[in-house]
C-alpha positions in Angstrom: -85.3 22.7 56.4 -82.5 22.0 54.0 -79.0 22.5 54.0 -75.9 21.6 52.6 -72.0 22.1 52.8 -69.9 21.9 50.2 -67.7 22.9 47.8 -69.6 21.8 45.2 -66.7 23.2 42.9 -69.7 24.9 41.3 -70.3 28.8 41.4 -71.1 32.0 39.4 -69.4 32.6 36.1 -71.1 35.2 34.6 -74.0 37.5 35.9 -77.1 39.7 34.3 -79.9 42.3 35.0 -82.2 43.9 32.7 -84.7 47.0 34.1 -87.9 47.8 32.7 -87.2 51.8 30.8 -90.0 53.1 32.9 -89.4 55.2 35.9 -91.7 55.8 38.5 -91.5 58.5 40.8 -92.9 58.3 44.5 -95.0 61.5 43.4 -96.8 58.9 41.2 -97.1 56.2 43.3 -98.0 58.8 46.0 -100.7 59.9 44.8 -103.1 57.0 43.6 -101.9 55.1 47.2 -103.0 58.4 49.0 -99.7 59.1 50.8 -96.8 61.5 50.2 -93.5 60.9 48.4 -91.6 62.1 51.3 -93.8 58.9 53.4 -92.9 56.3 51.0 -89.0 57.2 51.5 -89.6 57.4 55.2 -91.4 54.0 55.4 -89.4 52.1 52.9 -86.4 53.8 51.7 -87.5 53.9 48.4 -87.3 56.6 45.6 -88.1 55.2 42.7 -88.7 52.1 40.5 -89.2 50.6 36.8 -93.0 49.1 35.7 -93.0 46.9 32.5 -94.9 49.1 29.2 -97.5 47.7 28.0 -97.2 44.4 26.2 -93.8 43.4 28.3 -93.9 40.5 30.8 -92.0 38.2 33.0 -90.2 36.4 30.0 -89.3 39.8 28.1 -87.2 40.9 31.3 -85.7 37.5 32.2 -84.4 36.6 28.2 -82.7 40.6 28.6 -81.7 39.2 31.5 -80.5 35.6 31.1 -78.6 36.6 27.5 -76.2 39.6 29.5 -75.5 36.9 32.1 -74.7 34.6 29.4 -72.5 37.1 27.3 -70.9 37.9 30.8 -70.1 34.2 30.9 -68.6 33.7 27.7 -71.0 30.7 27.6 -73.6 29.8 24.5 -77.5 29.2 24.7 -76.6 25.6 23.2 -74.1 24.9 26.0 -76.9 25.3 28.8 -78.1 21.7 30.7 -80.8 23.8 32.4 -82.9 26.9 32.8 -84.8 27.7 35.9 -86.7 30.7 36.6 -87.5 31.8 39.7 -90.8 34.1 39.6 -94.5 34.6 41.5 -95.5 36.1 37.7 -95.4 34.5 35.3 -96.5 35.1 31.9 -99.1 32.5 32.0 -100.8 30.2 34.3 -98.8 27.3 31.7 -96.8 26.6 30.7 -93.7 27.8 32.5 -92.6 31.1 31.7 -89.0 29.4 31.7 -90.2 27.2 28.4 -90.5 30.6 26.7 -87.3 31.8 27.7 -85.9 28.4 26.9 -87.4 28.9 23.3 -86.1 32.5 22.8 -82.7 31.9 23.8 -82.6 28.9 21.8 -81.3 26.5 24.5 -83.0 23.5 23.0 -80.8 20.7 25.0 -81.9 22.3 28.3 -84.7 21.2 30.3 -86.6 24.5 31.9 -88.9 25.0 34.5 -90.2 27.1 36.7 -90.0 27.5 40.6 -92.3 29.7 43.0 -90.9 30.4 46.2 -91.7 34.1 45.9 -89.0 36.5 46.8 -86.9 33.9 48.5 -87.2 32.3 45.1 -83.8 33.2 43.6 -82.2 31.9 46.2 -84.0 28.6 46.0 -83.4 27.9 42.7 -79.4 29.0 42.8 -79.0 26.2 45.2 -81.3 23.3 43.2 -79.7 24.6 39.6 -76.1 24.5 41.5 -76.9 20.7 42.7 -78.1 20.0 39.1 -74.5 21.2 37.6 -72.2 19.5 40.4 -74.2 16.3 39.8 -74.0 16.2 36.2 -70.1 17.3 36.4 -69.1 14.1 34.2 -71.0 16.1 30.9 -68.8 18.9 29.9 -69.6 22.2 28.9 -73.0 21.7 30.7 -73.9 25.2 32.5 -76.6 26.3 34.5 -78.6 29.4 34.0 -80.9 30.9 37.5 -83.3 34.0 36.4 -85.2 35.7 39.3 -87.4 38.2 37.3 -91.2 39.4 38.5 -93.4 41.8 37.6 -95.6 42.7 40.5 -96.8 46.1 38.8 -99.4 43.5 37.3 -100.4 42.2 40.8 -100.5 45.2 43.3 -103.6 47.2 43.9 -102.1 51.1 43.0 -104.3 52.4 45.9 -102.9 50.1 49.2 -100.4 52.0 50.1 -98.7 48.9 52.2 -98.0 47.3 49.0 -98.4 49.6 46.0 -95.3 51.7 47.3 -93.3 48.9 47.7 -92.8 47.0 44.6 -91.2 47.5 40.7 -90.2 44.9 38.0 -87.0 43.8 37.1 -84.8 40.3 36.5 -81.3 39.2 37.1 -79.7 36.3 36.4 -76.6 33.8 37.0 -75.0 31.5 34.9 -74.0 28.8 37.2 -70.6 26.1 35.7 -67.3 24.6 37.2 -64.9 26.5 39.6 -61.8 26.4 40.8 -61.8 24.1 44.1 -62.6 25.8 47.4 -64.2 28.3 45.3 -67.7 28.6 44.3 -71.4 27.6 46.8 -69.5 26.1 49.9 -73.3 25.6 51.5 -76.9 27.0 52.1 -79.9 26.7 54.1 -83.3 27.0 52.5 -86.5 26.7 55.4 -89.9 26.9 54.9 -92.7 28.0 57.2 -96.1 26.9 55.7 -98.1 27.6 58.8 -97.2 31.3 58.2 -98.8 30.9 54.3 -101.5 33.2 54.4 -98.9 36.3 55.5 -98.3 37.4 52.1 -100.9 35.8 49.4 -102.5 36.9 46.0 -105.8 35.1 47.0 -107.8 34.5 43.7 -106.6 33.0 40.2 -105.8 29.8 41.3 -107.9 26.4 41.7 -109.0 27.0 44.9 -110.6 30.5 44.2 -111.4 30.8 40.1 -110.7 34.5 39.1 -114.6 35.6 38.4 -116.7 39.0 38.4 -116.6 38.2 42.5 -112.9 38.3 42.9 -112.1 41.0 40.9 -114.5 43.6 42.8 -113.2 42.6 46.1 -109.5 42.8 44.8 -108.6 39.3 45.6 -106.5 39.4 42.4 -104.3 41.3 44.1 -101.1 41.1 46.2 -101.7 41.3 49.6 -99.3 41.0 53.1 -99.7 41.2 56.8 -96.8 43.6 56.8 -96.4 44.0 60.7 -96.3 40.1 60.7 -93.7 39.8 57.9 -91.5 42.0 59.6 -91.3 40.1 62.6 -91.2 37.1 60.7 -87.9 38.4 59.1 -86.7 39.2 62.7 -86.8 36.4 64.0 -86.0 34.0 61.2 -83.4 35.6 58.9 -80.8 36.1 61.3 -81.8 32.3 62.4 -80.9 31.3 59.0 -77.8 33.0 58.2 -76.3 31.3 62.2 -77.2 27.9 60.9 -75.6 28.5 57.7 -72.3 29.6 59.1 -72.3 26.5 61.2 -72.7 24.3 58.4 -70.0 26.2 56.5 -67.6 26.2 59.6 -67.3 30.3 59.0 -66.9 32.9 61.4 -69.2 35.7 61.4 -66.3 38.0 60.9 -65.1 36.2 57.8 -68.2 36.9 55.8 -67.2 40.1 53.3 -70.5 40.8 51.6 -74.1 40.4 52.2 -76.0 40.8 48.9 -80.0 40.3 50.8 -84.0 40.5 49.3 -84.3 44.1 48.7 -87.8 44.0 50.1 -88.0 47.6 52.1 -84.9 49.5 52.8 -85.9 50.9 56.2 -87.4 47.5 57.4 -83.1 46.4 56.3 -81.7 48.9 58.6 -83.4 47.9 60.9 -83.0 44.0 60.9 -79.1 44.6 59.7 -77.5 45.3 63.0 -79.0 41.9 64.4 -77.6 39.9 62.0 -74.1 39.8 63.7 -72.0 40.0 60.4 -69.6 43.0 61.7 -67.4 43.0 58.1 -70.2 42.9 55.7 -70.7 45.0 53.4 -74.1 45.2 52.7 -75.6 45.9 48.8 -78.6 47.9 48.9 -80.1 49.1 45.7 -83.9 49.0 46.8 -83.8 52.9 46.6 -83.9 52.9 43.0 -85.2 49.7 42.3 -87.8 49.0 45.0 -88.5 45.3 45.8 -88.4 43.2 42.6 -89.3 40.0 44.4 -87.0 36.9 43.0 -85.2 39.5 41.1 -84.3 41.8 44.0 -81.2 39.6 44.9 -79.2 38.9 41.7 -80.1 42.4 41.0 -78.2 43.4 43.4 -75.5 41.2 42.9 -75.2 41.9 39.5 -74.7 45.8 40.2 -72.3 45.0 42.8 -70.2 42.9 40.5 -70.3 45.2 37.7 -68.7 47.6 40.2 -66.1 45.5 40.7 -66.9 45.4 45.0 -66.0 41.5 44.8 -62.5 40.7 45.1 -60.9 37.3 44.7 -61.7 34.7 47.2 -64.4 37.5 48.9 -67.4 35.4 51.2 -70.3 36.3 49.4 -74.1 35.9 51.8 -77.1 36.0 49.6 -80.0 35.9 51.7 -83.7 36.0 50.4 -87.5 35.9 52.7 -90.4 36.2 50.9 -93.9 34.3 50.9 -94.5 30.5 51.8 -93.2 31.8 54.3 -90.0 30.8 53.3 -86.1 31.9 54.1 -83.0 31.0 51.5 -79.2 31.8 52.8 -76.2 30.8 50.4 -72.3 31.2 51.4 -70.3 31.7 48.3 -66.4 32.4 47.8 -66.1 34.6 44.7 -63.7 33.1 41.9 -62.4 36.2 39.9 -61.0 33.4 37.1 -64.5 31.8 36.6 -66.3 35.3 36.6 -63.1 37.8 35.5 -64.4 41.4 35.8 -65.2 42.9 32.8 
């Protein structure tokens, strides 16, 4: 476990999304997992989501992505110190699907890599990119840019129906610079739970298990989770997560305005919400017509809550992210309106 209490004087100045042009409906999804539409919204709260077409991958969506966040910011490719994407697919094995984003934006002073934390992996990078930025605050004009963006359309096996109703593509993305003081990341608390690694897994491709004729015909290419597991996982250790934070950050439940969480399965949220014990939150949901992204589920979500103008100045922002490892990633912000003006 790892956490930290600032201010770091570093936060959000401008944020992104991008979203795949193709809808698909639960009747679509329904029928090659062999369930109804009306189950997948029962089970998951989900109505629709966007696949990537043909010949669009990981990078596509995180460079749509990364330039509205940097428009949003008023900041410039050249001005960027680093570029970190969070994803579980990339576009290739190597290099790092952040190299190619790197490239297209045409950030060449930034260094770029990758991190794999799965869907807590937003999260994760947000805080390391954020330590990056405060560290380096001597070098001017040096900004930070966090993309979660995945495309698990590529990954899940259309006929499971515990996974192939849960998951669509996306990216969002932060721009990450100087902010007013006792604005900005005032701390976070990123865990990780390796003994729980084989709860969600894509078991072939790698070095341990070649992708070959063998792995492809018994699917091990594919995503797979121990849903029941993962649930209680997220029971038990979200809510864990989010206590310690507020500890760290010396903040009252009550004081906490927003909860922007890992859209991973809107009725599993409802459920796990009320134990949470943030009685002011508002909680941003868009996983009924997005469907679990993985690392892009959260700055999805905060993106479309910003561009809706729900932050106001000096609001306590929770982003919290669970996904594979198994890992949990909470982050206490206090929105600063002047370094990320509505627009």
């Amino acid at each position: 476990m790892t956490a930290q209490r600032g201010p770091f004087a570093t936060g959000i100045r401008g944020t992104g999304s991008f979203l795949p042009a193709g809808t698909v409906s639960n009747e679509v999804v329904a029928e090659r997992a062999g369930v109804t539409a009306e189950w997948i919204v029962c089970k998951t709260g989900i109505r629709e989501r966007r696949y990537a077409g043909e010949g669009e991958a990981t990078s596509d969506l995180a460079v749509a992505a990364a330039e509205a966040a940097l428009v949003d910011a008023g900041v410039e490719a050249r001005q960027l110190g680093w570029i970190v994407v969070a994803t579980s697919t990339p576009d290739h094995p190597q290099p790092a699907t952040a190299s190619l984003v790197q490239h297209r934006l045409g950030a060449t002073g930034a260094a770029a890599f990758d991190l794999n934390a799965v869907c807590s992996g937003f999260v994760f990078a947000l805080v390391t990119v954020a330590r990056l930025v405060a560290a380096d605050a001597a070098e001017e004009g040096r900004y930070g840019l966090v993309v979660g963006a995945d495309v698990y359309s590529r990954i899940i096996d259309p006929s499971d129906r515990r996974t192939a109703v849960l998951f669509g593509d996306g990216a969002g993305a932060v721009v990450l610079g100087p902010v007013r003081s006792g604005y900005g990341i005032v701390g976070s608390d990123l865990t990780s739970f390796g003994r729980h690694h084989d709860m969600i897994e894509v078991p072939a491709g790698g070095s341990r298990k070649p992708a070959s004729e063998k792995t492809l015909a018994s699917g091990e290419h594919y995503f797979q989770m121990q849903g029941r597991a993962v649930r209680e996982f997220v029971t038990a250790e979200l809510p864990a997560s989010i206590s310690r934070l507020l500890a760290i950050c010396a903040t009252e439940p009550h004081e906490v305005d927003h909860l922007v969480p890992h859209q991973a399965n809107g009725a599993m949220l409802l459920d796990v919400l009320p134990g949470l014990g943030l009685p002011r939150a508002r909680t941003h949901l868009t996983v009924a017509g997005h469907a679990n992204t993985g690392a892009a589920s959260v700055p999805l979500a905060l993106d479309t809550a910003r561009r809706q103008r729900h932050f106001s100045d000096g609001d306590t922002l929770l982003l919290a992210g669970f996904g594979g490892g198994m890992s949990v990633g909470t982050v206490l912000l206090r929105w600063d309106t002047a370094a990320a003006p509505a627009r």
